[in-house]
One Martini backbone bead per residue (centre of mass of N, CA, C, O) as a GRO file, in nm:
protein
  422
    1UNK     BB    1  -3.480   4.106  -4.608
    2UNK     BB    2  -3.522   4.267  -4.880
    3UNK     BB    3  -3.450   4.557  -5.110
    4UNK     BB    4  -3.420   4.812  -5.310
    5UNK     BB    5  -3.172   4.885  -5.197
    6UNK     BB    6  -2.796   4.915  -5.210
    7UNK     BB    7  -2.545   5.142  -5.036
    8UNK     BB    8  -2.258   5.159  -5.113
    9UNK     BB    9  -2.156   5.488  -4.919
   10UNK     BB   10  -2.143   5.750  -4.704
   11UNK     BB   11  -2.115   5.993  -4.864
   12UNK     BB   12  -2.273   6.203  -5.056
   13UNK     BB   13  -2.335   6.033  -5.327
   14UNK     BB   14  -2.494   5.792  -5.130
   15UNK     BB   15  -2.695   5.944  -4.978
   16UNK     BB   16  -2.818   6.077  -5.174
   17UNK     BB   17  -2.904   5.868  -5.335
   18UNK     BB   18  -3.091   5.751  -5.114
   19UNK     BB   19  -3.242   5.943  -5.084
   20UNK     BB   20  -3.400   5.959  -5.355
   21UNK     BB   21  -3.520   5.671  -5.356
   22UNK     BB   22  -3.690   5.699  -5.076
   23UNK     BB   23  -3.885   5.910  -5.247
   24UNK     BB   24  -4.011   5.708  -5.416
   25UNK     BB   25  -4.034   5.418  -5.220
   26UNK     BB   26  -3.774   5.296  -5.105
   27UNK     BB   27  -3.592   5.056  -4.979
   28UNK     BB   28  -3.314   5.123  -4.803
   29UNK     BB   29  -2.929   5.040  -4.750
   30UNK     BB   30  -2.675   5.167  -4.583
   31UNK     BB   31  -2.319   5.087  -4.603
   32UNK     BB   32  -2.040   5.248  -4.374
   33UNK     BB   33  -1.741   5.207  -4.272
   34UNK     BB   34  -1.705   5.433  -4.106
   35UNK     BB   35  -1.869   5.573  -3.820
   36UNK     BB   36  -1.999   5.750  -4.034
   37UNK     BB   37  -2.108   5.995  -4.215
   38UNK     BB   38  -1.898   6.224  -4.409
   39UNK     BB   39  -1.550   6.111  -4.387
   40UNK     BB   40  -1.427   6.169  -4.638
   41UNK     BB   41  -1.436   6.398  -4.939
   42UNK     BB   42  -1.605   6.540  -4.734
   43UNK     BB   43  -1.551   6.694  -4.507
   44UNK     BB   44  -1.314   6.972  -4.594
   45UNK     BB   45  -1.369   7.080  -4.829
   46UNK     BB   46  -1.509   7.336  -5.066
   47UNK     BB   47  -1.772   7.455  -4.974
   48UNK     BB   48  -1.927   7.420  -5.263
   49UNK     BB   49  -2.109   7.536  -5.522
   50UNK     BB   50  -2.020   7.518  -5.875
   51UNK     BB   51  -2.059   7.581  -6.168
   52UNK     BB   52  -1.825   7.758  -6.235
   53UNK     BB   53  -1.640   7.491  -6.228
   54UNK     BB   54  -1.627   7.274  -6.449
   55UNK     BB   55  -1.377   7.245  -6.538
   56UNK     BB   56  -1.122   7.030  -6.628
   57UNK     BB   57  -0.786   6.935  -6.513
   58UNK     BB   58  -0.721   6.879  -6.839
   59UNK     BB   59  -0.584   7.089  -6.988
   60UNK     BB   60  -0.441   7.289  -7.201
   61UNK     BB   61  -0.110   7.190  -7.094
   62UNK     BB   62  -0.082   6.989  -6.868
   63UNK     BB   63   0.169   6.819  -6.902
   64UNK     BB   64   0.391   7.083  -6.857
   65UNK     BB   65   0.309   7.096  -6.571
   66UNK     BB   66   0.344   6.842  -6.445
   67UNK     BB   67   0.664   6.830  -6.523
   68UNK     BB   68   0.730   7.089  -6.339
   69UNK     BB   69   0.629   6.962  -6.068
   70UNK     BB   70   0.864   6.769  -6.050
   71UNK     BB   71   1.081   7.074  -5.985
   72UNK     BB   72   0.872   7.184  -5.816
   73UNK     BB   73   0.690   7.321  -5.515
   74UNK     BB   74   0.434   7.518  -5.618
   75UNK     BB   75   0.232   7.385  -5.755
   76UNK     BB   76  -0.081   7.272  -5.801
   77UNK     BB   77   0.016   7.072  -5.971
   78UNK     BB   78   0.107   6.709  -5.910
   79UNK     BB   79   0.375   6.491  -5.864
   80UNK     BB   80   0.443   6.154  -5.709
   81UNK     BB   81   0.665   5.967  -5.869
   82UNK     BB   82   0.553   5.701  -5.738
   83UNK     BB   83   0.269   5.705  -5.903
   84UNK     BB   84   0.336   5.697  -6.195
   85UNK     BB   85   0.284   5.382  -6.266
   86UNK     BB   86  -0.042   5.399  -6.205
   87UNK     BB   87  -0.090   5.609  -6.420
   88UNK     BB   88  -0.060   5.515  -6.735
   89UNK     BB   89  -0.376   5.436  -6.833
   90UNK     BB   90  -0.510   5.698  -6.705
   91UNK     BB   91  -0.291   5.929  -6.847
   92UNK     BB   92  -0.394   5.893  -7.145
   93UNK     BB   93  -0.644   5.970  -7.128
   94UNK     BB   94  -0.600   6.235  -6.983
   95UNK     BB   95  -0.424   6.335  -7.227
   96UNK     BB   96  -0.648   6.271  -7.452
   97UNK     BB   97  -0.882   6.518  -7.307
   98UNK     BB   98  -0.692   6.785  -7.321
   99UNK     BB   99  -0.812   6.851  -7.599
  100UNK     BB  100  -0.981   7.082  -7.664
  101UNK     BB  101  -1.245   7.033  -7.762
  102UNK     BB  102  -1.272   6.817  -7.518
  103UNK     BB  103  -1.256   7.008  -7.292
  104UNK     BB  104  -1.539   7.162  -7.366
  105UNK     BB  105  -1.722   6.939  -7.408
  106UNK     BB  106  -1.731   6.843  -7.112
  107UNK     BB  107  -1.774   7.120  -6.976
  108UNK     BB  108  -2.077   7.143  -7.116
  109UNK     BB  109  -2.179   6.857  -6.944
  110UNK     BB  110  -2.112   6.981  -6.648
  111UNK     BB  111  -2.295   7.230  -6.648
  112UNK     BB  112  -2.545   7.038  -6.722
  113UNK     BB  113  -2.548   6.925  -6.432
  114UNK     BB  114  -2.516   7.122  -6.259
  115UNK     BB  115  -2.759   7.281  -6.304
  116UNK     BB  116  -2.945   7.028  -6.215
  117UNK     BB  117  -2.837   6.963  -5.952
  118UNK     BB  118  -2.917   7.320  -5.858
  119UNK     BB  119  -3.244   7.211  -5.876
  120UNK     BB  120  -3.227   6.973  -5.658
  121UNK     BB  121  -3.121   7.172  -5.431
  122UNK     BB  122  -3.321   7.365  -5.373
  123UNK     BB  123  -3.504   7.178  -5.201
  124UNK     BB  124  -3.258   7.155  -4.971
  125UNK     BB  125  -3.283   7.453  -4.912
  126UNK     BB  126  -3.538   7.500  -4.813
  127UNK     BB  127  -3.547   7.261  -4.591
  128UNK     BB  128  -3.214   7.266  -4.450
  129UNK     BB  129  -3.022   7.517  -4.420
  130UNK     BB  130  -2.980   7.531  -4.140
  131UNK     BB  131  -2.844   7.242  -4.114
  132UNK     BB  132  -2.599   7.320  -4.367
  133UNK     BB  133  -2.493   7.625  -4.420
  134UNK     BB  134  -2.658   7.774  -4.599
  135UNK     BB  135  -2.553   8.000  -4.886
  136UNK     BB  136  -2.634   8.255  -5.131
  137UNK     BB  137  -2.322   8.426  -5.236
  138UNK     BB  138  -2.140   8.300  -5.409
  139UNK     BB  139  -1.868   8.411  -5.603
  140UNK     BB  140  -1.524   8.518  -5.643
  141UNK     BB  141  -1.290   8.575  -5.917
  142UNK     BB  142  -0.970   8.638  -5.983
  143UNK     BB  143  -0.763   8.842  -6.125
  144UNK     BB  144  -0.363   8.912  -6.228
  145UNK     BB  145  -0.433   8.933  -6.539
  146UNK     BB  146  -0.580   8.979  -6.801
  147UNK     BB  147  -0.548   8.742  -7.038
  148UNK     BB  148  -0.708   8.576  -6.840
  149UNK     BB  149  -0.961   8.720  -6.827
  150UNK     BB  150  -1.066   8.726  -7.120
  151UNK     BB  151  -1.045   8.415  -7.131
  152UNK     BB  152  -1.299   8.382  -6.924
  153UNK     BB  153  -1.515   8.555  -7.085
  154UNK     BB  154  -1.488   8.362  -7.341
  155UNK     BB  155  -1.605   8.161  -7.238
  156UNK     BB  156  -1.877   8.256  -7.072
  157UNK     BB  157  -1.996   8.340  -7.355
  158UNK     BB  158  -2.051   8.011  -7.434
  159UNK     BB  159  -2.175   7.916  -7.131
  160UNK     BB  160  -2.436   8.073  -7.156
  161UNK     BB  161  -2.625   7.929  -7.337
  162UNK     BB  162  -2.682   7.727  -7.081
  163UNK     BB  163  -2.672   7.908  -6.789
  164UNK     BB  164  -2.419   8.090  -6.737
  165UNK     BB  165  -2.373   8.285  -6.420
  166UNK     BB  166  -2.229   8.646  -6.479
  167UNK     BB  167  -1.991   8.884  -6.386
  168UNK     BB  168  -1.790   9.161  -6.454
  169UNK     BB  169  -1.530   9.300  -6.283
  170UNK     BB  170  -1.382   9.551  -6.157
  171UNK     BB  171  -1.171   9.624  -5.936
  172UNK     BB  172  -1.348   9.796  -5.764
  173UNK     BB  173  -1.583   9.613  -5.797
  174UNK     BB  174  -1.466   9.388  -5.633
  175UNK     BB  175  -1.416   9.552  -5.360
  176UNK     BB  176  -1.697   9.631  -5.298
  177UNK     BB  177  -1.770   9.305  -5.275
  178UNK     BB  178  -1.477   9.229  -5.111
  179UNK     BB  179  -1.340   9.465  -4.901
  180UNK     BB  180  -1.082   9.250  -4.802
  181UNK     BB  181  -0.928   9.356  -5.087
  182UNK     BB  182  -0.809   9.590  -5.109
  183UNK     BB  183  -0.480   9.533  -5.043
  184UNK     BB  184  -0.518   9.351  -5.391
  185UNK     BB  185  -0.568   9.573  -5.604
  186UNK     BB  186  -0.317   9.679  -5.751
  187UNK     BB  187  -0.307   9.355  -5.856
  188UNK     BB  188  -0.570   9.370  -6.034
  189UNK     BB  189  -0.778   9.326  -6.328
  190UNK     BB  190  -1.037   9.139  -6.163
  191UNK     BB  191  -1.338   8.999  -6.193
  192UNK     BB  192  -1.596   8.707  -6.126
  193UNK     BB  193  -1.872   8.642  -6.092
  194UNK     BB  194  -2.113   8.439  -5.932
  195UNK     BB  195  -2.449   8.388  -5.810
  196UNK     BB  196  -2.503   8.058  -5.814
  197UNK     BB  197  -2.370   7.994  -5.590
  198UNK     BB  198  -2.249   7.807  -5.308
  199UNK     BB  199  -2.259   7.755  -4.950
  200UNK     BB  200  -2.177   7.423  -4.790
  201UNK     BB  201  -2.174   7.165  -4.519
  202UNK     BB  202  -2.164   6.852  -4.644
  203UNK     BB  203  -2.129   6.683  -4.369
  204UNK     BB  204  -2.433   6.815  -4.250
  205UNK     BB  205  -2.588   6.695  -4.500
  206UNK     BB  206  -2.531   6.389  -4.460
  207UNK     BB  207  -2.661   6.384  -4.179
  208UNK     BB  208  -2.914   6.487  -4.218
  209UNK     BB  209  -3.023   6.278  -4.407
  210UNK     BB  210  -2.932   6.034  -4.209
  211UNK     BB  211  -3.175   6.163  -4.013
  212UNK     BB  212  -3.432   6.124  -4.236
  213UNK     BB  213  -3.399   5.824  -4.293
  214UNK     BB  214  -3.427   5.685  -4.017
  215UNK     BB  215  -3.720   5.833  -3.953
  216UNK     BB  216  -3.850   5.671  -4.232
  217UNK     BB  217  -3.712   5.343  -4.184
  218UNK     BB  218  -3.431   5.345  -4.270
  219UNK     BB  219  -3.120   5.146  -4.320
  220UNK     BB  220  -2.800   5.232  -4.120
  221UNK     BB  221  -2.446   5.130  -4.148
  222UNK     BB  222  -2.166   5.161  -3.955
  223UNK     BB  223  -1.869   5.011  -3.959
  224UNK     BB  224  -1.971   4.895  -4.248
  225UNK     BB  225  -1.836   4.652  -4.453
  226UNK     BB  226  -1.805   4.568  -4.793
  227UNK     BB  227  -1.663   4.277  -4.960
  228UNK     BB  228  -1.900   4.150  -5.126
  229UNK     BB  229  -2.058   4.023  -5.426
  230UNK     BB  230  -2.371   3.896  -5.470
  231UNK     BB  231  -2.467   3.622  -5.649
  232UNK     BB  232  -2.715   3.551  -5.963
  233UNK     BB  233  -2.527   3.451  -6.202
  234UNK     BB  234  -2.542   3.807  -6.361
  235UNK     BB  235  -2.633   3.873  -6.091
  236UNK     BB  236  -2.692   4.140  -5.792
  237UNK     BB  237  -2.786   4.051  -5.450
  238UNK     BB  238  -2.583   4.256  -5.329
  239UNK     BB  239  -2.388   4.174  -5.004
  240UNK     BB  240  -2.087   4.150  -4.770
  241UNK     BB  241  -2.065   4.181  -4.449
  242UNK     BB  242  -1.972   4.233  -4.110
  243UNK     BB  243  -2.286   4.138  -4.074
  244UNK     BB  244  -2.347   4.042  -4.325
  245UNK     BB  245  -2.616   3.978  -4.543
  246UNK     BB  246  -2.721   4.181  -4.808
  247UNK     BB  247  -2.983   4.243  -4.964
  248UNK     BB  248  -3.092   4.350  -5.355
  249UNK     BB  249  -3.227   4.440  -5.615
  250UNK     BB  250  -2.992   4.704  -5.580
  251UNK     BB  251  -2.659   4.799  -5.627
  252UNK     BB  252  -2.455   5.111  -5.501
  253UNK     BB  253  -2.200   5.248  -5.584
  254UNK     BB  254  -2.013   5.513  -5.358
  255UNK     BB  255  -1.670   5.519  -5.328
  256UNK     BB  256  -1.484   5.600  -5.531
  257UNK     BB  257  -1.171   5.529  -5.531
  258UNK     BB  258  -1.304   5.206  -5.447
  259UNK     BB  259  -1.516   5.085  -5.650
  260UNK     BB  260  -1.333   4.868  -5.794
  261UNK     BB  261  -1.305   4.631  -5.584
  262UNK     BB  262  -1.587   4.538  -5.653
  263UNK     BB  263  -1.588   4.608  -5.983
  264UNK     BB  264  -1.427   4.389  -6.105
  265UNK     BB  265  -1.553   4.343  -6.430
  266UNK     BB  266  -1.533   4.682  -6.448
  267UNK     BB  267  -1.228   4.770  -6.371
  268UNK     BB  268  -1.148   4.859  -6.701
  269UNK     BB  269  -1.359   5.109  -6.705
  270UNK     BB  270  -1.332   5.226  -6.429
  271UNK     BB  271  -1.201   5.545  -6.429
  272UNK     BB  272  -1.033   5.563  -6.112
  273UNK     BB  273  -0.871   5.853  -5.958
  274UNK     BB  274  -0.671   5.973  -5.746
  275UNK     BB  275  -0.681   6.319  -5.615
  276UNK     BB  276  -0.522   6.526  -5.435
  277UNK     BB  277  -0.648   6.728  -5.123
  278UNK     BB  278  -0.626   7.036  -4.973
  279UNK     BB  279  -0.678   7.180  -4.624
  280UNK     BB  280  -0.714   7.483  -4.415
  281UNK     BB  281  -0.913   7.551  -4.104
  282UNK     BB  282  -0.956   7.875  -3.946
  283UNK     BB  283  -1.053   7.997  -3.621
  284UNK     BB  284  -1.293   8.233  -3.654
  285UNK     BB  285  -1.500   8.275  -3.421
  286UNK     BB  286  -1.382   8.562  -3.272
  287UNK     BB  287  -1.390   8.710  -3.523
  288UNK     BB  288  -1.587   8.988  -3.681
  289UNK     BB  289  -1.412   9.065  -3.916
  290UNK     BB  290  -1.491   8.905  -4.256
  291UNK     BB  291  -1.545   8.732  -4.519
  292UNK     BB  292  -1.842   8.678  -4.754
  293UNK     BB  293  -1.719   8.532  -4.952
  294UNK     BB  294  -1.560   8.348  -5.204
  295UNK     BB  295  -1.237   8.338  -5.326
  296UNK     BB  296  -1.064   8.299  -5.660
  297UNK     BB  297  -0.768   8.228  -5.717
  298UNK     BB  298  -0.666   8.144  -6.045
  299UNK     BB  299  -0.370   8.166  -6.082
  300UNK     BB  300  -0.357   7.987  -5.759
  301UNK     BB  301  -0.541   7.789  -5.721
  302UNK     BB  302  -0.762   7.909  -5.523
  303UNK     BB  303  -0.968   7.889  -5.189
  304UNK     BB  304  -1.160   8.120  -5.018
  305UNK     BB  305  -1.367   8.024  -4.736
  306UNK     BB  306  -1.649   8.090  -4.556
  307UNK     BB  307  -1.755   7.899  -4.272
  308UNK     BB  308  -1.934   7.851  -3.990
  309UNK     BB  309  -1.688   8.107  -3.855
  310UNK     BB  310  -1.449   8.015  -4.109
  311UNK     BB  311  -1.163   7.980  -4.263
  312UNK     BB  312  -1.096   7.847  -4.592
  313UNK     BB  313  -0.877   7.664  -4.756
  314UNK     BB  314  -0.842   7.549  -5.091
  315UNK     BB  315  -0.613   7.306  -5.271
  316UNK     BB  316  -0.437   7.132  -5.477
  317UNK     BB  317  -0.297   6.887  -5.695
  318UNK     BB  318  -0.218   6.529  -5.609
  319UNK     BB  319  -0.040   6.240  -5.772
  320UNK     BB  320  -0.034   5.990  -5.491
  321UNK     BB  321  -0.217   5.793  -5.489
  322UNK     BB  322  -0.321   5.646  -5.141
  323UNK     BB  323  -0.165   5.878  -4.978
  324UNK     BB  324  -0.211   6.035  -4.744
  325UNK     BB  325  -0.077   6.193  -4.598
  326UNK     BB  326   0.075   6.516  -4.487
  327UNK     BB  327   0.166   6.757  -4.587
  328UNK     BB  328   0.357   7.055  -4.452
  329UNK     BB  329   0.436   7.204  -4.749
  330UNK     BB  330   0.128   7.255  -4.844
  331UNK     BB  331   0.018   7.352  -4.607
  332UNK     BB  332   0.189   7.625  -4.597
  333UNK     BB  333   0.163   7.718  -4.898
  334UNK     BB  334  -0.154   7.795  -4.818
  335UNK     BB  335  -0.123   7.993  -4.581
  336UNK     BB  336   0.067   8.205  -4.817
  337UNK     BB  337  -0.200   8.228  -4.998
  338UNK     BB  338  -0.411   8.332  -4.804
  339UNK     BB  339  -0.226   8.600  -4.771
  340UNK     BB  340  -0.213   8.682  -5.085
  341UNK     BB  341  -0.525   8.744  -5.080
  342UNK     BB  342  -0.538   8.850  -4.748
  343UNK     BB  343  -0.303   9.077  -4.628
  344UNK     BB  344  -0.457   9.216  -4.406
  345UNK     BB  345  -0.499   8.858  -4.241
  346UNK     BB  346  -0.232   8.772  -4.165
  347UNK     BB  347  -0.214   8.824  -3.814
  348UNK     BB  348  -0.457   8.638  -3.786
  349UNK     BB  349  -0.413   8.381  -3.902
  350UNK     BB  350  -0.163   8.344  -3.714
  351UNK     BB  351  -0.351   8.326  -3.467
  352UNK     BB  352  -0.468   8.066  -3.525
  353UNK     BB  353  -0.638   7.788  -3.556
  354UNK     BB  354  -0.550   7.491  -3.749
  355UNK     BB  355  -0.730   7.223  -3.985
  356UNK     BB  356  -0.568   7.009  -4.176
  357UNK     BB  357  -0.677   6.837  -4.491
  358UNK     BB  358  -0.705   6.509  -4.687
  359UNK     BB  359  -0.828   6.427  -4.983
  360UNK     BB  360  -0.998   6.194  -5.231
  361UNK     BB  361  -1.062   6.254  -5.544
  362UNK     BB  362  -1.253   6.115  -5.802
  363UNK     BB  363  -1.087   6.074  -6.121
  364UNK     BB  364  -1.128   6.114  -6.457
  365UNK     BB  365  -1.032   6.128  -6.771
  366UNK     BB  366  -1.303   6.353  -6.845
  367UNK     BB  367  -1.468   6.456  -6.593
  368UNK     BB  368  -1.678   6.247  -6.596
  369UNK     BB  369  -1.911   6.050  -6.444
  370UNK     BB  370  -2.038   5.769  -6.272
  371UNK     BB  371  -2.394   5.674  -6.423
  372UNK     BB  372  -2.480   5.344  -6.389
  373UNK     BB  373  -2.511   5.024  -6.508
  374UNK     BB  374  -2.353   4.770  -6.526
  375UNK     BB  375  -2.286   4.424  -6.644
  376UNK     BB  376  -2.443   4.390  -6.384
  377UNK     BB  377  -2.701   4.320  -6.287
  378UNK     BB  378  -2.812   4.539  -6.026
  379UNK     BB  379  -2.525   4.708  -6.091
  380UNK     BB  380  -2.429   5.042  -5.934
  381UNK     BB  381  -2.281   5.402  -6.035
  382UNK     BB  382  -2.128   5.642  -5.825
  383UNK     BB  383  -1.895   5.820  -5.977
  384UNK     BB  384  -1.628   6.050  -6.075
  385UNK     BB  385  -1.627   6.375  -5.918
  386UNK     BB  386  -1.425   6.506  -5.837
  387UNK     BB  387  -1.448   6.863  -5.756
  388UNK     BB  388  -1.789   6.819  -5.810
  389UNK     BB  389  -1.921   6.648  -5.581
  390UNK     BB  390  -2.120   6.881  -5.468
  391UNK     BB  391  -2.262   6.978  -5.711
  392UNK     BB  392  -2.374   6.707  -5.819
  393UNK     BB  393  -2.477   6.532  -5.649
  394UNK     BB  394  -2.797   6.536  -5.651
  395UNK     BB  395  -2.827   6.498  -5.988
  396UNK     BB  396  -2.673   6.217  -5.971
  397UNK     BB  397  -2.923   6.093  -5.794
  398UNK     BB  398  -3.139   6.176  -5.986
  399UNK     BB  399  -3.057   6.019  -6.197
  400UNK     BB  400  -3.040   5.738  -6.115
  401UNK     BB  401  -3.287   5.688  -5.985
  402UNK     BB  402  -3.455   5.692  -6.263
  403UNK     BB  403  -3.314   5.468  -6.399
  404UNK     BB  404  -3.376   5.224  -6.193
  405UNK     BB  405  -3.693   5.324  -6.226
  406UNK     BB  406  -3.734   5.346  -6.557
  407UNK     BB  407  -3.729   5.684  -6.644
  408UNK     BB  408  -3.731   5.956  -6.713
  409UNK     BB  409  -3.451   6.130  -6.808
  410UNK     BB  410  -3.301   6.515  -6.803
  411UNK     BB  411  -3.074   6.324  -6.924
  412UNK     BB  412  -2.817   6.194  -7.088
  413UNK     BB  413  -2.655   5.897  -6.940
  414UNK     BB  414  -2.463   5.819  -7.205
  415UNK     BB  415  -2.244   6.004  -7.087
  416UNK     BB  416  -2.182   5.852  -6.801
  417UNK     BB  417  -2.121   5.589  -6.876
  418UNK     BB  418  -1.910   5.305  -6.842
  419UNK     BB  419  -1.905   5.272  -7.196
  420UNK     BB  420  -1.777   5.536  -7.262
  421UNK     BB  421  -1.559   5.689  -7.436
  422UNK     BB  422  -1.188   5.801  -7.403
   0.00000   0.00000   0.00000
């Protein structure tokens, strides 16, 4: 049996573009390394659906802060000093991403996928959203300082043009919306609601697809490795797995930061790097009130979202290779970080079960995706959603499967291409 794709990658943007292609009637083999689908970089990730959150982590003056992160143990943003060397060649385009104007352009490049993401997601939430505790309740980001929230305010002003929805809110009017703020009043300038945003379960949103794709007669193999691309002259016709040779007339890799492995003629232009994060998820499903919204505060670079019944910290980019490593140190800062959003849930916090975890982000120098066919006929890349891999899902496995299928697509597809200039 030929396939008309093989998906290498079961985390979210494997399934997802796998479950787009199977809707067009292609026949799918889906194979991923781990027991399951959904348990890479989205296992405990920030269950947020963002398009307010497009902004590139390389901003102006990312530089200086990278540097202090060398001598501070606070830093949100850091380097581990052994990863340095390996960051060299994708390290110097990332800072040359950095200067405004391209930060800017990338910014509105990426909102625009994100809208579009959010327009193939509604799909998915009108018929699963109860089987991935999927809800529209927005974002609420808190400012505890004006010139901070000002210059926020004027960035979504220009990103109104493209259809980012927002709303300012004064330190009273965010304490309405999010009553648990209450005793963080005092120190707040201010707040931003983003009311388009949404909180889901990517890695049940997974599952729900896995168990989709299974029930139409596609077919997902997990526990399997696929070591080798198959070639037949300059084309890819499938792949080498632990259990055998996979024929397909497309192969889609969609490992993220392990893609290049695979696509080694093209591994000089794939320019994705683990960039670590870290959550820690407390369980409070004994807790009877607890907060409505997720809240960005954006000074300290910190994410607490209620989902599940339970409340999750997201934060932290680290530097640091592929040392899954789980530091002990972020592990705690995170913990006085969700404190310090809500000190009146200090004594609750403390008394939970927490559980910490890290996954690698595959993140590009200029922060967008990878999305297009290699120089490889055939082989093609679904990759380097940095922290907007929720987000875009959808979007970009509909860009990509349009691709495939030689449709007219969307958007301009030649931003994602992995020939596109850095």
């Amino acid at each position: 049996m030929k396939a008309d794709a093989l998906i290498i990658g079961g985390g979210l943007i494997g399934i997802t573009t796998a479950h787009r292609l199977a809707k067009r009637g292609c026949t799918v083999v889906l194979v991923e390394a781990n027991v399951d689908v959904g348990l890479g970089a989205n296992f405990a990730n920030g269950a947020m659906l963002v398009p307010s959150q497009t902004m590139p982590w390389n901003s102006p003056g990312i530089l200086s802060t990278l540097l202090r992160s060398l001598f501070t143990q606070n830093s949100a943003v850091r380097i581990n000093p052994r990863a340095i060397p390996s960051l060299f060649k994708w390290g110097l385009h990332f800072l040359k991403n950095s200067r405004t104007h391209l930060h800017e352009l990338h910014t509105r490049r990426l909102l625009e996928l994100a809208l579009f993401s959010m327009d193939v997601f509604e799909e998915y939430f009108k018929e699963y959203r109860d089987q991935f505790e999927a809800k529209k309740c927005g974002t609420i980001k808190i400012y505890r300082d004006q010139p901070s929230l000002e210059a926020q305010i004027r960035s979504n002003r220009h990103l109104s043009e493209i259809g980012l929805d927002w709303e300012a809110l004064t330190p009273d009017q965010t304490v309405q919306a999010e009553p648990h703020l209450q005793a963080l009043e005092p120190q707040l300038a201010g707040g931003i609601r983003f009311s388009a945003d949404v909180v889901a379960d990517s890695r049940k949103f997974c599952q729900t697809l896995r168990d989709d794709l299974v029930a139409a007669g596609q077919i997902i193999h997990v526990g399997c490795q696929a070591n080798k691309l198959l070639m037949s002259g300059d084309r890819v016709i499938g792949a080498r797995t632990k259990i055998g040779d996979i024929r397909a007339k497309n192969t889609i890799l969609a490992l993220g930061t392990n893609t290049r492995k695979l696509a080694a003629k093209d591994a000089r232009s794939i320019l994705v790097h683990p960039v670590k994060g870290y959550s820690v998820t407390y369980d409070t499903t004994s807790v009877n009130d607890l907060p409505s919204h997720p809240i960005i505060d954006e000074g300290r670079h910190v994410g607490v979202v209620p989902i599940n019944g339970k409340l999750r910290v997201v934060g932290i980019a680290e530097f640091a290779g592929h040392d899954c490593t789980l530091n002990p140190k972020i592990v705690r800062q995170l913990d006085r970080l969700t404190k310090s959003v809500y000190p009146n849930l200090a004594q609750m916090i403390d008394g939970c079960k927490r559980e910490p975890w890290t996954g690698f982000r595959p993140m590009t120098p200029d922060g967008l995706p990878y999305i297009g066919e290699t120089s490889n006929k055939g082989l093609w890349v679904n990759t380097g959603h940095g922290h907007l891999g929720w987000t875009l899902a959808t979007g970009s496995a509909e860009l990509l499967a349009d691709l495939i299928m030689d449709k007219p697509t969307a958007l301009d597809a030649s931003i994602y291409s992995i020939t596109r200039s850095h």
